[in-house]
C-alpha positions as CSV (number, residue, x, y, z in Angstrom):
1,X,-84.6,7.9,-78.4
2,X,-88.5,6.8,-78.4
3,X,-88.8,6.6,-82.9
4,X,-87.7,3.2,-83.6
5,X,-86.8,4.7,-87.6
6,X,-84.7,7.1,-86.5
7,X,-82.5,5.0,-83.5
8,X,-82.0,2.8,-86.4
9,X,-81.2,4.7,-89.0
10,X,-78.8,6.9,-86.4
11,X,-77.3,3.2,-85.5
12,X,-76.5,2.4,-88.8
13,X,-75.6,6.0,-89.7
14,X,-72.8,5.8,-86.9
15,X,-71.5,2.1,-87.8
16,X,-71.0,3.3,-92.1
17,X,-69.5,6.4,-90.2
18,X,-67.0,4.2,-89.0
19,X,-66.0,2.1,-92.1
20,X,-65.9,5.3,-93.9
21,X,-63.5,6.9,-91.1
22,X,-61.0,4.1,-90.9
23,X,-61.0,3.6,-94.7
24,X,-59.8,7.0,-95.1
25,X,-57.5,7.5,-92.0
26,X,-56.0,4.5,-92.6
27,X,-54.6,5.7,-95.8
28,X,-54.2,9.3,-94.9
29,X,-52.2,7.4,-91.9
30,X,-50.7,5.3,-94.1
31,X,-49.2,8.2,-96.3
32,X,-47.7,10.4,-93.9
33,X,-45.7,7.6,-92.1
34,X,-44.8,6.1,-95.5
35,X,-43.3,9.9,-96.4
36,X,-41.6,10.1,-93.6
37,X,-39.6,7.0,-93.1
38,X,-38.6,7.4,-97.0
39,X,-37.4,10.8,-96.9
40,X,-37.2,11.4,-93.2
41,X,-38.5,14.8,-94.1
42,X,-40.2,16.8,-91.1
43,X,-41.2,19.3,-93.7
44,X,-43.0,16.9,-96.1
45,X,-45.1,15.4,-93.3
46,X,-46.3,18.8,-92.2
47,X,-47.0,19.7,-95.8
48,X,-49.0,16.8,-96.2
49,X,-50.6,17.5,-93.2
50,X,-51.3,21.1,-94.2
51,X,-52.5,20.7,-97.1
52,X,-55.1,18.1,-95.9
53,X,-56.6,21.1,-93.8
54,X,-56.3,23.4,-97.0
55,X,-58.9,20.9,-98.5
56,X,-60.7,20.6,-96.3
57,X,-61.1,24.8,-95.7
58,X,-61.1,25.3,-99.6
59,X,-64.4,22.1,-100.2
60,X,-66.0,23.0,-96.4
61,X,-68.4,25.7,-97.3
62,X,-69.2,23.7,-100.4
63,X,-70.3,20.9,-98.6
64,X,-72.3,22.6,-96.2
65,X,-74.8,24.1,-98.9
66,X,-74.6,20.3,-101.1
67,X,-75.8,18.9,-97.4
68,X,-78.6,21.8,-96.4
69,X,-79.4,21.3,-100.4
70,X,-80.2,17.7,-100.8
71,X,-81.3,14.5,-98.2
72,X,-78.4,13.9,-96.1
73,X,-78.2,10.0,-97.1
74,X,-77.8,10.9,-101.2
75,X,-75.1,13.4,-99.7
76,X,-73.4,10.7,-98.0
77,X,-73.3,8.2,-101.1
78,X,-72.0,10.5,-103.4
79,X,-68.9,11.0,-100.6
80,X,-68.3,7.3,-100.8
81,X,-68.5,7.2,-104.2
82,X,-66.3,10.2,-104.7
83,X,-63.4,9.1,-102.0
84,X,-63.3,5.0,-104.0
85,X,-62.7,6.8,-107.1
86,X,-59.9,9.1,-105.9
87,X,-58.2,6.2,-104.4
88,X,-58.6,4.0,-107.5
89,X,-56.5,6.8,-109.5
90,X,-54.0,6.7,-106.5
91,X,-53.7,3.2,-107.1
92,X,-53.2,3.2,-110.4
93,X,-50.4,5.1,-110.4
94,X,-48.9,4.0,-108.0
95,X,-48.4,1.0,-110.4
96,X,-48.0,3.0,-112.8
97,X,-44.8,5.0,-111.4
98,X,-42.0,3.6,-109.7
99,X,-41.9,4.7,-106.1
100,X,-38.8,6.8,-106.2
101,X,-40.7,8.9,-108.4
102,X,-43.7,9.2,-106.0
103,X,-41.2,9.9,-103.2
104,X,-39.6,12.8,-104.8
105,X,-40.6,16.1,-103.3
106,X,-39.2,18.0,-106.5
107,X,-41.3,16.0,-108.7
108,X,-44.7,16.2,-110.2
109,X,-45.6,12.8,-108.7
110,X,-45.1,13.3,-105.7
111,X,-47.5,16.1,-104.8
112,X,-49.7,14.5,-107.8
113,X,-50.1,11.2,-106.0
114,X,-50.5,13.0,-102.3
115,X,-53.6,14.9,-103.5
116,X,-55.7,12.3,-104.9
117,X,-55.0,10.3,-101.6
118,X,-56.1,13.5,-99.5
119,X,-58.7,14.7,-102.1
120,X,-60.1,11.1,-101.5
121,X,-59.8,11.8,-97.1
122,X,-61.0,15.1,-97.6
123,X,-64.4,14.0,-99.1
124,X,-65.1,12.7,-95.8
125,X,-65.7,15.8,-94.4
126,X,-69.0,16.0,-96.5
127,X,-70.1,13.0,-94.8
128,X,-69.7,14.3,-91.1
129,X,-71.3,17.6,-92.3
130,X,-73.8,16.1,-92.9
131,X,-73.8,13.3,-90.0
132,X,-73.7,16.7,-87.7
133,X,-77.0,17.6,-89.3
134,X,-78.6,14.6,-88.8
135,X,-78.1,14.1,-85.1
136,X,-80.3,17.1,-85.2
137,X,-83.0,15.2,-87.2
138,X,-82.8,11.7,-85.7
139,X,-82.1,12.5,-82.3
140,X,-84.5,14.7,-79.6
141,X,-82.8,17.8,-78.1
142,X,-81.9,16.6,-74.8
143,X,-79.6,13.6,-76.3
144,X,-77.8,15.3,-78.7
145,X,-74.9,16.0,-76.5
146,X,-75.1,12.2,-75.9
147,X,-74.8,11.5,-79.6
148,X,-72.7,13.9,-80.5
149,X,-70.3,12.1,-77.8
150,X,-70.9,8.6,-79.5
151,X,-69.6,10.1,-83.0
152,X,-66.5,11.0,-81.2
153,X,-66.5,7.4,-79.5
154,X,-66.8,6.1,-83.3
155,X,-63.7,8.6,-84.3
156,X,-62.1,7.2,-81.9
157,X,-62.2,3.8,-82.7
158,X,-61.5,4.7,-86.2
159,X,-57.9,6.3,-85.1
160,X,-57.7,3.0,-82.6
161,X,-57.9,1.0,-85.9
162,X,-55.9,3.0,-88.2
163,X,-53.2,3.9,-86.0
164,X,-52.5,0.2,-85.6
165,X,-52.8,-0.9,-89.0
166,X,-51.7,2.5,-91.1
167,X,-48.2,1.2,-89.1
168,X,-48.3,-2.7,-89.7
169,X,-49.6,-2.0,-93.2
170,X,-46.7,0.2,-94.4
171,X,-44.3,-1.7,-91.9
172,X,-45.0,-5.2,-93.3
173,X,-47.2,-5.2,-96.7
174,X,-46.0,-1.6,-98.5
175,X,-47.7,1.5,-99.8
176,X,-48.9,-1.0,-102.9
177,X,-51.4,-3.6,-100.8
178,X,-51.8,-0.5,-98.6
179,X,-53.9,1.5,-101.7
180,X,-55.5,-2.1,-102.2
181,X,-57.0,-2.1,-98.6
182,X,-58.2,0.9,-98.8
183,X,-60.3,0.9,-102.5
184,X,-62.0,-2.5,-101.2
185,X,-63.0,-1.0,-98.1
186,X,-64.2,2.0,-99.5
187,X,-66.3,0.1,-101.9
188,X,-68.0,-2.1,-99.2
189,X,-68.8,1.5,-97.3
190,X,-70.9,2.1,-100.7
191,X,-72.3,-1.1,-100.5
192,X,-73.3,-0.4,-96.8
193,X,-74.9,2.5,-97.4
194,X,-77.4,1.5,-100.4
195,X,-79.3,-0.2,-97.5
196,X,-80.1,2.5,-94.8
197,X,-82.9,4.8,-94.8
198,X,-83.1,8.4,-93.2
199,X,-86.4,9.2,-92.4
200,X,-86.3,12.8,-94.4
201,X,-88.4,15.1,-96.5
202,X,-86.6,16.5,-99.1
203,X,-85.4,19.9,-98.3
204,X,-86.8,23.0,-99.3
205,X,-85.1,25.3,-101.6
206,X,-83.7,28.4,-100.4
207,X,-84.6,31.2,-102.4
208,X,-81.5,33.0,-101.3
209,X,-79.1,30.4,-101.4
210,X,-78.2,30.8,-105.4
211,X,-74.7,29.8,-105.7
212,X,-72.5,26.9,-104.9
213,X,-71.2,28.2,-102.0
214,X,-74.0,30.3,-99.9
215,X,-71.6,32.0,-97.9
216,X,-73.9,35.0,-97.6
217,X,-76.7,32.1,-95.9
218,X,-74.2,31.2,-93.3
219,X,-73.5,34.3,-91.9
220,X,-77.0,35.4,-92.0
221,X,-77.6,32.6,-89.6
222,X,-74.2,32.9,-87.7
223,X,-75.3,36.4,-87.0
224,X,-79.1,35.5,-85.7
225,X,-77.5,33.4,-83.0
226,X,-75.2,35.7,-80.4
227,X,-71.6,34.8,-79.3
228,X,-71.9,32.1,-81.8
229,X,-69.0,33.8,-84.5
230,X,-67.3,34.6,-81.2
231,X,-67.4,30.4,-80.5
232,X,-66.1,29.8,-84.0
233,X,-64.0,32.3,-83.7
234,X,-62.3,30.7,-81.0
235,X,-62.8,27.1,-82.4
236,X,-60.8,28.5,-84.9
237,X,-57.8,29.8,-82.8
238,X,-57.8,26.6,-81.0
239,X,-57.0,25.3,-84.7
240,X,-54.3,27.5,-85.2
241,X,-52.7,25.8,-82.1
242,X,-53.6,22.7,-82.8
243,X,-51.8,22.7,-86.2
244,X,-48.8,23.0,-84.2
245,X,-49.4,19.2,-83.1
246,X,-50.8,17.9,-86.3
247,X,-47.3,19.2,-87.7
248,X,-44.8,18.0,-85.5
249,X,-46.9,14.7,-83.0
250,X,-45.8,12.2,-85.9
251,X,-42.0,13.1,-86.5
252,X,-41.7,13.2,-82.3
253,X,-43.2,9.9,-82.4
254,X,-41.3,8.4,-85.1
255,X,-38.3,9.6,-83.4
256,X,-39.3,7.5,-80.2
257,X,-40.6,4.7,-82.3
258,X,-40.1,2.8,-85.6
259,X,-43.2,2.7,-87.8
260,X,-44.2,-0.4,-85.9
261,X,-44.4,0.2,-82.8
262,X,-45.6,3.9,-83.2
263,X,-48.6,2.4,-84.4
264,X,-49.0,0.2,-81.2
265,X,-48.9,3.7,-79.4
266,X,-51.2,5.8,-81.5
267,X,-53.2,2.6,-81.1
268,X,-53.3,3.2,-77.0
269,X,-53.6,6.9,-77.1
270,X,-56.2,6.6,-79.2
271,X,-58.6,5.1,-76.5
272,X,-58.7,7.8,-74.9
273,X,-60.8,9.2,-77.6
274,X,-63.1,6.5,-76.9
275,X,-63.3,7.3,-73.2
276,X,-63.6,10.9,-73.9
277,X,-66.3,10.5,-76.0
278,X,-67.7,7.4,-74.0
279,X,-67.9,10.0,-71.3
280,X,-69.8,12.5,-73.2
281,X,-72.3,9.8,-74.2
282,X,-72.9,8.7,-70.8
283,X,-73.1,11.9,-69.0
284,X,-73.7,14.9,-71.5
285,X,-71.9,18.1,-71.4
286,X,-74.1,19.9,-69.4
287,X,-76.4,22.8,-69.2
288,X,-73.2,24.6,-70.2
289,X,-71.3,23.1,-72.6
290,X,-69.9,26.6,-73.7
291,X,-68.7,26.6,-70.4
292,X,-67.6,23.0,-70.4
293,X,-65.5,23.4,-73.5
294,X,-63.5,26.4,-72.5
295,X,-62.5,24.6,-69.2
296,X,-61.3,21.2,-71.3
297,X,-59.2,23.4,-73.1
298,X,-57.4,24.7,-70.5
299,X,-56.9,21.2,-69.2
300,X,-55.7,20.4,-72.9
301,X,-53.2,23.5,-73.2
302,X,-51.7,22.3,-70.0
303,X,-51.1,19.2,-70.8
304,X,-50.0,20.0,-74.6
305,X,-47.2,21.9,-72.9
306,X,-45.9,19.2,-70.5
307,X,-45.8,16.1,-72.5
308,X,-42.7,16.4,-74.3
309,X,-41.0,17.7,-71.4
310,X,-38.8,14.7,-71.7
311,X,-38.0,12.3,-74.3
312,X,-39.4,9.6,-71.9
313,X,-42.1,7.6,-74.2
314,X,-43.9,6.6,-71.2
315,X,-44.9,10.5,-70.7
316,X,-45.1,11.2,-74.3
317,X,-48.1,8.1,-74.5
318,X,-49.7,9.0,-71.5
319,X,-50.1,12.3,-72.0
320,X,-51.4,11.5,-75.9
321,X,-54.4,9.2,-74.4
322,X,-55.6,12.2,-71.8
323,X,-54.8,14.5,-74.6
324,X,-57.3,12.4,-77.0
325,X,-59.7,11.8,-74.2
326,X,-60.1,15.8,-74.1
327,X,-60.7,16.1,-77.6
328,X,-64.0,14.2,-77.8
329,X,-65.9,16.5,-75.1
330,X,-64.8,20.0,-77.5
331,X,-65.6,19.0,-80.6
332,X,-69.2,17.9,-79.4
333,X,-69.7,21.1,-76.9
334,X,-69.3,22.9,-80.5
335,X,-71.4,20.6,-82.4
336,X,-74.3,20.5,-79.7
337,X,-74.2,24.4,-79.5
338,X,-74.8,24.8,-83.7
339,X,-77.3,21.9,-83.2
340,X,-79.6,24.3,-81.2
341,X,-79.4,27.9,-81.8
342,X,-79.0,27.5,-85.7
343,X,-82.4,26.5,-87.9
344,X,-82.0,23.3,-89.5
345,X,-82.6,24.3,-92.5
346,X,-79.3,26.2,-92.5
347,X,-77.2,23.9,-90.2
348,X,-75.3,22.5,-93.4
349,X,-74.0,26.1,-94.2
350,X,-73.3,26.6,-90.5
351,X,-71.2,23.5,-90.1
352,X,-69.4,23.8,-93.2
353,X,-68.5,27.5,-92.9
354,X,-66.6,26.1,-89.0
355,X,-65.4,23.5,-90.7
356,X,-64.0,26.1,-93.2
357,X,-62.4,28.8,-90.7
358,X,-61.2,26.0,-88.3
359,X,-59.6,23.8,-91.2
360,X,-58.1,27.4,-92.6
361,X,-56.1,28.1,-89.1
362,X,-54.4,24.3,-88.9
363,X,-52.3,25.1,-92.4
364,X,-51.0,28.4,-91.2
365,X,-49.2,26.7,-88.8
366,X,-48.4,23.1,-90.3
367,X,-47.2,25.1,-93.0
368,X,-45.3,27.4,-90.6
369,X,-44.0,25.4,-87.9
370,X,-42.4,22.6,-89.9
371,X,-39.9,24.4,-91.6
372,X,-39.0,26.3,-89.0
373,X,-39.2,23.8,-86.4
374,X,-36.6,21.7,-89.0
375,X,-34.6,24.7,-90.4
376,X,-34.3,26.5,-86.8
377,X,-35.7,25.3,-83.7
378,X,-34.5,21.8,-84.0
379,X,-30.6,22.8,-85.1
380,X,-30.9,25.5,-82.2
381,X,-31.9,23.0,-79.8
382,X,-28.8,20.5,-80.9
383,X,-26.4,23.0,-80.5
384,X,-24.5,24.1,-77.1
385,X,-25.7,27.2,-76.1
386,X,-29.6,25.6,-76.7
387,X,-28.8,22.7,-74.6
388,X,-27.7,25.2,-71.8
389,X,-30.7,27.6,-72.3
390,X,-33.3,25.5,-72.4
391,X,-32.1,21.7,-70.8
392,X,-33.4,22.5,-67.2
393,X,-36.7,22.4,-68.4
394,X,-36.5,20.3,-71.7
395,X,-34.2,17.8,-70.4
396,X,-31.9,16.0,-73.4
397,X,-32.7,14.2,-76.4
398,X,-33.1,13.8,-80.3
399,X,-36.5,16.0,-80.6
400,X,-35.9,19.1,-77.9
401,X,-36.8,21.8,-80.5
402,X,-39.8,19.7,-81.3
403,X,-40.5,19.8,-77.3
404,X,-39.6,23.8,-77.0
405,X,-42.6,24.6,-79.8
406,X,-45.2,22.5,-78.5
407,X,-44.6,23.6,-74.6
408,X,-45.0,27.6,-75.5
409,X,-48.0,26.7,-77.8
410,X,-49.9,25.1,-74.9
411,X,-49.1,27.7,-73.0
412,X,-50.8,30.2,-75.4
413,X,-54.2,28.4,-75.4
414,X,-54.2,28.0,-71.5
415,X,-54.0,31.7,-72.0
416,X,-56.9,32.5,-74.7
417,X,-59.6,29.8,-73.3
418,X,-59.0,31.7,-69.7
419,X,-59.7,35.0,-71.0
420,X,-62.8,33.5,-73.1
421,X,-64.2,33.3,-69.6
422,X,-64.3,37.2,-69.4
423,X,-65.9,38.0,-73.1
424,X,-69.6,39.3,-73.7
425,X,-69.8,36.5,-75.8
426,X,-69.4,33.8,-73.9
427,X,-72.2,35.1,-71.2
428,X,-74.7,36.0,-74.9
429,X,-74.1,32.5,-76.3
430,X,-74.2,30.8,-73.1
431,X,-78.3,32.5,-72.4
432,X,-79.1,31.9,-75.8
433,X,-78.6,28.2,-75.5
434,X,-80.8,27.9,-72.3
435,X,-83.4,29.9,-74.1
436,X,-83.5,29.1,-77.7
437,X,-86.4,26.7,-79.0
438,X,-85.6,23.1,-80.6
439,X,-84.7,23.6,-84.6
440,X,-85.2,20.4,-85.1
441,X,-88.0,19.8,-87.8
442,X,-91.5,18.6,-86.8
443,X,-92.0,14.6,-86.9
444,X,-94.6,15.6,-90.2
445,X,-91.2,16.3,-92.4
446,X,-90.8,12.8,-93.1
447,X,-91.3,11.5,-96.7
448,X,-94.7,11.1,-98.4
449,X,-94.9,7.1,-97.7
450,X,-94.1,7.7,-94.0
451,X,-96.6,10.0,-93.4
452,X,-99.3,7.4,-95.6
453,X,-97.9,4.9,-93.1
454,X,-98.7,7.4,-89.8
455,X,-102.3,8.3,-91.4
456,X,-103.0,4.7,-91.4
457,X,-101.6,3.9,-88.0
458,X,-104.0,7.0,-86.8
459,X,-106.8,5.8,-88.7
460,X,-106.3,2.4,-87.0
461,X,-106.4,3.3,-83.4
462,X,-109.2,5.7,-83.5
463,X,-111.4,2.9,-85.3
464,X,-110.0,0.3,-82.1
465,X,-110.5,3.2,-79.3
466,X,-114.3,3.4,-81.2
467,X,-114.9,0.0,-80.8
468,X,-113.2,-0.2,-77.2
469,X,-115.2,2.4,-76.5
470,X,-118.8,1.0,-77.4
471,X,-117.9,-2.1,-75.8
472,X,-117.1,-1.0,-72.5
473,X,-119.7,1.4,-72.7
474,X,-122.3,-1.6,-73.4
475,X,-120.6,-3.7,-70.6
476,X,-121.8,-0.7,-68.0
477,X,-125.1,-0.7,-69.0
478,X,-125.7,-4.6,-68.8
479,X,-124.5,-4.8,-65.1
480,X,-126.2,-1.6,-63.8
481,X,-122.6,0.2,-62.9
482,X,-122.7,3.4,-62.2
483,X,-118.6,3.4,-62.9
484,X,-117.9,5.0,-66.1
485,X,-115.3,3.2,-68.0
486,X,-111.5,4.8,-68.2
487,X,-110.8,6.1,-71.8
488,X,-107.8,5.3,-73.2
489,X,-105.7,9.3,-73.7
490,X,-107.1,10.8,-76.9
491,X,-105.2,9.7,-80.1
492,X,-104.9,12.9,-81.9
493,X,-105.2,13.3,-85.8
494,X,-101.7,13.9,-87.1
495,X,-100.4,13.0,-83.8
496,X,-96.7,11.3,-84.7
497,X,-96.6,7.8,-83.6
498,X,-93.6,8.4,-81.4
499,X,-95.9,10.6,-78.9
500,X,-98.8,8.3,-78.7
């Protein structure tokens, strides 16, 4: 990037990113494995994970019209702000009721306590909205994909560092400290944050974005760019897959692992989120990355469906770091796609109304596939005549119904991102991307004092070029050179600084 503002500000954006992101994993983290080796409940983990997604779709759409509605760094301070004070509450009571209250799934606590914590997490997802919106205004089109793939390099390191610590926290210090951790890291976030500057005008009003939600807005724009509802639309299936994993990934792991060392190996798989989105980074996604997305699925369906073959952990981690590695390259194919065929003005809307649809699909089947995968598959799969169905291919162990689910849902995407290939929308979005102009708004939208500052820096080099000018001019006279001096190139009133 060539403006020296905005690779700072993006810098600083990614590291607060970061803290933010392992603050709240850590707990969300923290919660599910402290659930689950109290009550040893499949079904409460994939509730909590469910209803985490159900947050997230019910506040996305929200969030997308607060971001395209105010300057994205006021948007991210009131998230921190918002998150530490949901996690103070949890705290509080959590000294205030004994944990066998708190751990009671037919209690009020329970569920109480659970949705501040993910209330708190969820609030995050106001923050990336609106970090998704300004890699469009920091960073020039033809790096976005690059820093789109760094976000998911920092995600990455944020489930590197939470999946190691959510364990050893809950393993060795409690849910109690735990809470503790968390509220003090969220608070230096805050802190953080008070010192970077975006270089942003303050948005315009939309006329026809009058309520809360402007879900009219989105679609308006969803529907200017073709095959983009299509991508969403698929984004959104993919979702609806992946809540299969979100559901059952922790339960098969805590079956392999104690809380411990589970945390070691979430801690290894999660690298490969940092080589996926390393990767991405370094390389890009493309001319394609419609194209590149759909084939990274295919290769993530694949191996969604062989990992668990057998209860080998060596197999089961392995296949979780390429799995993680794949993720990265997806999520930013999707995010570099809005990025360009969706005006900036409206990319707030556009984000948060994906976020919603795509959030809405994991639920379904978190909500779905953990009681049946506890009340059915799992007691089908211990019994005799499941053993001798399905034990050529699944091999033995505690977690083959677990196994059974995940194999046949890898199996379906492998089969929906293949016949994505064939779709009209695919081949509309894909020339719509190699044709559509940058969105991004002109370097003249910053704030008043910046432009003041770029007048000046103008003012300042034409009067330098003038004298420059006269000088060399007077120099060819005095020896008799017929030579005419080289002009500097033409400094241009209004010119931004970063294309002199």
């Amino acid at each position: 990037m060539e403006r020296t503002a905005a690779k700072t500000a993006f810098a600083n954006v990614l590291v607060n990113t970061l803290i933010a992101n392992v603050t709240t994993s850590f707990l969300w983290f923290a919660l599910t494995f402290w659930v689950y080796i109290e009550t040893q409940s499949v079904l409460a983990t994939g509730i909590i994970g469910g209803a985490y997604m159900l947050f997230v779709a019910f506040f996305a759409m929200f969030f997308g019209t607060l971001v395209d509605r105010h300057r994205k760094h006021r948007v991210m301070l009131l998230s921190s702000v918002i998150s530490a004070v949901a996690f103070l509450i949890a705290g509080v009571l959590y000294v205030w009721q004994p944990e066998a209250a708190l751990l009671d799934l037919g209690g009020p606590w329970f569920w109480l306590f659970s949705g501040i914590i993910l209330f708190g997490g969820v609030i995050e997802q106001l923050r990336n909205i609106a970090l998704s919106t300004t890699v469009t205004l920091l960073v020039p089109e033809e790096k976005r994909a690059n820093a789109n793939g760094l976000v998911g390099t920092v995600q990455g390191i944020a489930f590197l560092v939470t999946s190691v610590f959510s364990g050893l926290s809950i393993g060795f210090l409690g849910m109690g400290w735990t809470l503790g951790i968390a509220i003090v890291a969220m608070a230096l976030t805050f802190a953080h944050l008070l010192f970077i500057r975006i270089p942003e005008a303050e948005p315009e009003v939309d006329p026809e974005a009058k309520s809360a939600i402007d879900f009219r807005g989105s679609v308006q724009a969803i529907r200017l760019a073709p095959g983009l509802f299509a991508l969403i639309i698929f984004s959104t299936f993919n979702n609806l897959i992946g809540g299969v994993y979100m559901a059952l990934m922790d339960p098969y792991g805590l079956t392999l692992f104690d809380a411990q060392m589970w945390g070691f190996a979430l801690a290894f798989a999660s690298t490969g989120f940092l080589i996926g989105g390393g990767l991405v980074a370094k390389f890009g996604l493309g001319k394609k990355p419609v194209r590149t997305m759909l084939l990274v699925v295919i290769a993530m369906g694949l191996l969604g469906s062989v990992f668990m073959l057998r209860e080998w952990w060596p197999l089961y981690v392995l296949g979780m770091w390429v799995y993680m590695a794949l993720v990265p390259p997806v999520e930013a194919a999707e995010q570099t796609v809005i990025q360009k065929v969706v005006p900036f003005a409206r990319q707030g809307r556009v984000f948060g109304t994906a976020a919603a649809m795509e959030a809405a699909a994991a639920p379904i089947t978190a909500f779905l596939i953990a009681p049946i995968a506890e009340f059915f598959v799992i007691p089908y799969m211990d019994t005799a005549e499941g053993q001798r169905q399905w034990g050529w291919l699944l091999g033995e162990g505690e977690a083959r119904g677990i196994a059974l689910i995940c194999l046949f849902a890898g199996l379906v995407m492998v089969v929906a991102a293949t016949l994505a290939f064939f779709t009209r929308s695919y081949r509309r979005l894909t020339e719509l991307y190699a044709s559509a102009p940058d969105p991004a708004p002109d370097a003249e939208a910053g704030t008043d004092a910046e432009r003041e500052a770029d007048a000046a820096e103008t003012a300042e080099a034409e009067t330098d070029r003038s004298q420059t000018d006269r000088s060399q001019t007077d120099g060819s006279q005095t020896d008799g050179s017929q030579t005419r001096a080289v002009d500097a190139p033409p400094v241009v009133p209004g010119m931004p600084p970063e294309r002199r």
